[in-house]
One Martini backbone bead per residue (centre of mass of N, CA, C, O) as a GRO file, in nm:
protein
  166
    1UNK     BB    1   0.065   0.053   0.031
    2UNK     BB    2   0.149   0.285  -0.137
    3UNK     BB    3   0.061   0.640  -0.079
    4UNK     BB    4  -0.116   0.525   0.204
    5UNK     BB    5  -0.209   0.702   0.470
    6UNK     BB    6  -0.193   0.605   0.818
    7UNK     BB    7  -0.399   0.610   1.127
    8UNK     BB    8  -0.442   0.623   1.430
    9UNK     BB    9  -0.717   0.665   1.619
   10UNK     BB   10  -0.590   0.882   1.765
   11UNK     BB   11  -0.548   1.027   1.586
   12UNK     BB   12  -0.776   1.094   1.420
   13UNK     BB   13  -0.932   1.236   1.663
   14UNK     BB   14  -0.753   1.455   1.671
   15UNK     BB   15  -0.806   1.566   1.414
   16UNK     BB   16  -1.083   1.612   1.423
   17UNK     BB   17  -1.090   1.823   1.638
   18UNK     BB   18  -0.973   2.058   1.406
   19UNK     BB   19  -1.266   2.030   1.197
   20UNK     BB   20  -1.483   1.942   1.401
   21UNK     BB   21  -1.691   1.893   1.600
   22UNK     BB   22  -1.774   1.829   1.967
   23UNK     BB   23  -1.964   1.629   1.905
   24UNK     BB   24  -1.817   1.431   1.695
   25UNK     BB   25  -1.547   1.433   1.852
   26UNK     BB   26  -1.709   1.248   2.101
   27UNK     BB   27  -1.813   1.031   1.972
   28UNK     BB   28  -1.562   0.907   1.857
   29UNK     BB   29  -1.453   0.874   2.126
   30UNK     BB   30  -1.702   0.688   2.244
   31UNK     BB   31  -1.620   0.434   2.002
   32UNK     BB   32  -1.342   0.403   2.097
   33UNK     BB   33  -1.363   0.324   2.427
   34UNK     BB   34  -1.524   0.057   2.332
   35UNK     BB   35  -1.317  -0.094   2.145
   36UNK     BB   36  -1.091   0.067   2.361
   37UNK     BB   37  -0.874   0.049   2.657
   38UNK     BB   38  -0.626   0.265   2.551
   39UNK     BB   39  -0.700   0.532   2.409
   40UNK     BB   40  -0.651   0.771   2.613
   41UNK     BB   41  -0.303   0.699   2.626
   42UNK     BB   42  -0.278   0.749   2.282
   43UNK     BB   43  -0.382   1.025   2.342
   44UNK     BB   44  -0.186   1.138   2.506
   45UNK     BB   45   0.070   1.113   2.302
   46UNK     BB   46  -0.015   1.287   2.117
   47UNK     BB   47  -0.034   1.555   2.266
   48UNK     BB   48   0.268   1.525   2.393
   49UNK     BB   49   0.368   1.569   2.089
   50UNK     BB   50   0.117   1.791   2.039
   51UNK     BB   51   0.001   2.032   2.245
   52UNK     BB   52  -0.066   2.275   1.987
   53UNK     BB   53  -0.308   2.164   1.842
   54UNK     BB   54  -0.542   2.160   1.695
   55UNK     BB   55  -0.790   2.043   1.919
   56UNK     BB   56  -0.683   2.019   2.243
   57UNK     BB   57  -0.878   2.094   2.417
   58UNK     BB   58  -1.129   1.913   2.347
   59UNK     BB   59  -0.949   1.636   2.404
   60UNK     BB   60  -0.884   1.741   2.742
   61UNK     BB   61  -1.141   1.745   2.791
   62UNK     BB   62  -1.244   1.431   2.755
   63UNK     BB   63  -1.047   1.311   2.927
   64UNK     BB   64  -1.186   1.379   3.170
   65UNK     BB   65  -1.503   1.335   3.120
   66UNK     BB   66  -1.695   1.130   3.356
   67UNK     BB   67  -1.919   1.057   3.125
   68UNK     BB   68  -1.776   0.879   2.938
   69UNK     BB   69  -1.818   0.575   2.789
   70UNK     BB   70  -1.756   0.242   2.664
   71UNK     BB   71  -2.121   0.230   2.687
   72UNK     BB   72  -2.452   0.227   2.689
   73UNK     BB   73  -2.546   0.181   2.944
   74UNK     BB   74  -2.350   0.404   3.089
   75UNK     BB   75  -2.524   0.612   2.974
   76UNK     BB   76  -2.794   0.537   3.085
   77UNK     BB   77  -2.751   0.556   3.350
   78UNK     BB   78  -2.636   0.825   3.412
   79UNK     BB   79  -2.885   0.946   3.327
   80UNK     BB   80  -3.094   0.794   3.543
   81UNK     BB   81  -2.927   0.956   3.783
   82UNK     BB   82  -2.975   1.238   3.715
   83UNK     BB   83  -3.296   1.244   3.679
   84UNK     BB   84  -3.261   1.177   4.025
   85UNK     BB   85  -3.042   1.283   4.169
   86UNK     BB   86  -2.790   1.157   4.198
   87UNK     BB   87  -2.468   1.103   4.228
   88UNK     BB   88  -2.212   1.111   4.081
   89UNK     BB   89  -2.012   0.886   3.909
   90UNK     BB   90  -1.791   0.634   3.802
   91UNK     BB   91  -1.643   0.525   3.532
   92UNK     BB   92  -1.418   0.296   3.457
   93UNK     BB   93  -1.262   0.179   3.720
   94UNK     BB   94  -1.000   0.083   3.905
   95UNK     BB   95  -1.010  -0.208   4.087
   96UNK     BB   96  -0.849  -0.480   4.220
   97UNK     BB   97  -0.805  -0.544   3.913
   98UNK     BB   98  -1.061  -0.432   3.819
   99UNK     BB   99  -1.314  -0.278   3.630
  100UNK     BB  100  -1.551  -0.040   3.737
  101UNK     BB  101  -1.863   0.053   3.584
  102UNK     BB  102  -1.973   0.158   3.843
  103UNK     BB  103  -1.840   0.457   4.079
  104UNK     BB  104  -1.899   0.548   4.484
  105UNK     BB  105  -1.679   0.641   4.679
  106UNK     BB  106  -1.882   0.779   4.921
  107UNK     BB  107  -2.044   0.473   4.898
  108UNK     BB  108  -1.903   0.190   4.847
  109UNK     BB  109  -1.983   0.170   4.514
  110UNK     BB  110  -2.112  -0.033   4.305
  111UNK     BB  111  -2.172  -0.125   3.946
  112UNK     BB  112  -2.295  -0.402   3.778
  113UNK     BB  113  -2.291  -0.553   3.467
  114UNK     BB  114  -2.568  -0.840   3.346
  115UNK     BB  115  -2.514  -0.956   3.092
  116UNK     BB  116  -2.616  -1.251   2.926
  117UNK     BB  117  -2.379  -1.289   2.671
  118UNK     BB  118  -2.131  -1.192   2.900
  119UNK     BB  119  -2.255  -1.412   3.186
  120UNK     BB  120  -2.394  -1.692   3.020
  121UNK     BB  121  -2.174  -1.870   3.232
  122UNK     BB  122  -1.963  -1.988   3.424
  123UNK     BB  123  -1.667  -1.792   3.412
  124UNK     BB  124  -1.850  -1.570   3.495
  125UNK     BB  125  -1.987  -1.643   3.732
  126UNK     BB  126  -1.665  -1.708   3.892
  127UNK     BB  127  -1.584  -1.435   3.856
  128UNK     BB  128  -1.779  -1.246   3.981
  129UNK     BB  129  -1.786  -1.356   4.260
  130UNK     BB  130  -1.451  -1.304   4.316
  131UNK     BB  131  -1.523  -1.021   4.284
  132UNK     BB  132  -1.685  -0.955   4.502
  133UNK     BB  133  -1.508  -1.072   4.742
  134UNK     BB  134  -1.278  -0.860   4.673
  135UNK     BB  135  -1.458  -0.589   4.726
  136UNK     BB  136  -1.581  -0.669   5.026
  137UNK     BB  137  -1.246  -0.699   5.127
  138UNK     BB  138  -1.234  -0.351   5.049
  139UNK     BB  139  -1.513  -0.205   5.140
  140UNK     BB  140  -1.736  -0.316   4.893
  141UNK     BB  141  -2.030  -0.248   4.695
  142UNK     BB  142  -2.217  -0.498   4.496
  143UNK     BB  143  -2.439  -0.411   4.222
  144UNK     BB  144  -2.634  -0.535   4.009
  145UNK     BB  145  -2.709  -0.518   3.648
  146UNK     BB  146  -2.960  -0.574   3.418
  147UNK     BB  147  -3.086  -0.499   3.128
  148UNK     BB  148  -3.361  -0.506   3.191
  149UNK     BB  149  -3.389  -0.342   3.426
  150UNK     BB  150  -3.268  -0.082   3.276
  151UNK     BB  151  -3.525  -0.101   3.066
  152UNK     BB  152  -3.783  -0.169   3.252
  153UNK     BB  153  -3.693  -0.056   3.565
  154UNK     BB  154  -3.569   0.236   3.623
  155UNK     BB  155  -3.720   0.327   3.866
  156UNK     BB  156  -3.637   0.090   4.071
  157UNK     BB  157  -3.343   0.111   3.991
  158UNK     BB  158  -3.293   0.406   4.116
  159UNK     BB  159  -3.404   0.331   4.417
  160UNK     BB  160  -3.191   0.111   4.511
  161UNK     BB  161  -2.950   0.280   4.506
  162UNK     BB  162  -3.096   0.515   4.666
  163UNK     BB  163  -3.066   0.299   4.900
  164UNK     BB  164  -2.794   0.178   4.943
  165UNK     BB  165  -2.658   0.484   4.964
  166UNK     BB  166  -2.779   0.486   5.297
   0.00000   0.00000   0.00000
């Protein structure tokens, strides 16, 4: 492929920053981070590397701003506690060996997303128990939350929240 310049993803976002809106090169910052768990690491090496570059600045709120996440579901919950008025979380948090799907450290609360896809089978059953005994040691409490729950349940799901969060 002689002389068709290829570009990695953080550069591309990068680059679009500089040219597109801030709501387009956010879209495309979060389909970044849904496809690849590095992708922040990597935008940040682009702009280390040119500091003063156009779209520099949109590109370090998006890295700060901690609603922007991996996942649909993560957009959906964000929205439904903002909604519902309870404290914002963090998402997609390092913790104790695993990242924590939504995570409020003022309340020692996990909330963990167990869609059927990818935790129906015993490797997932075994290993979420497991997560789950590692951060009750660590003096974190995980609530479940599935797919049903999230789209059927809004409103029930976000008041067990804040009864928890009590």
């Amino acid at each position: 492929m002689r002389g068709i310049k290829v570009t990695s993803v953080a550069r591309t976002i990068c680059d679009l920053a500089a040219t597109e809106s801030a709501r387009d090169t956010e879209h495309a910052f979060q389909e970044a981070l849904f496809r690849d768990k590095t992708i922040d690491r990597a935008i940040n090496a682009v702009l280390q590397r040119e500091p003063r570059r156009r779209g520099a600045p949109v590109i370090r709120s998006l890295l700060k701003d901690p609603r922007l996440t991996r996942s649909e579901r993560e957009r959906r919950i964000l929205k439904l506690i903002a909604e519902a008025q309870l404290p914002k979380p963090l998402t997609s948090v390092p913790l104790h060996g695993y990242v924590a799907d939504v995570f409020w450290p003022q309340h020692n609360l996990i909330l963990e997303f167990d869609g059927w896809q990818g935790h129906g089978h015993r490797l997932a059953f075994e290993s979420n128990r497991k997560r789950d005994q590692v951060m009750l040691a660590a003096g974190l409490r995980t609530l479940r939350v599935t797919d049903r729950q999230l789209t059927s349940e809004p409103f029930a799901l976000t008041a067990r929240i804040a009864q928890t969060m009590r």
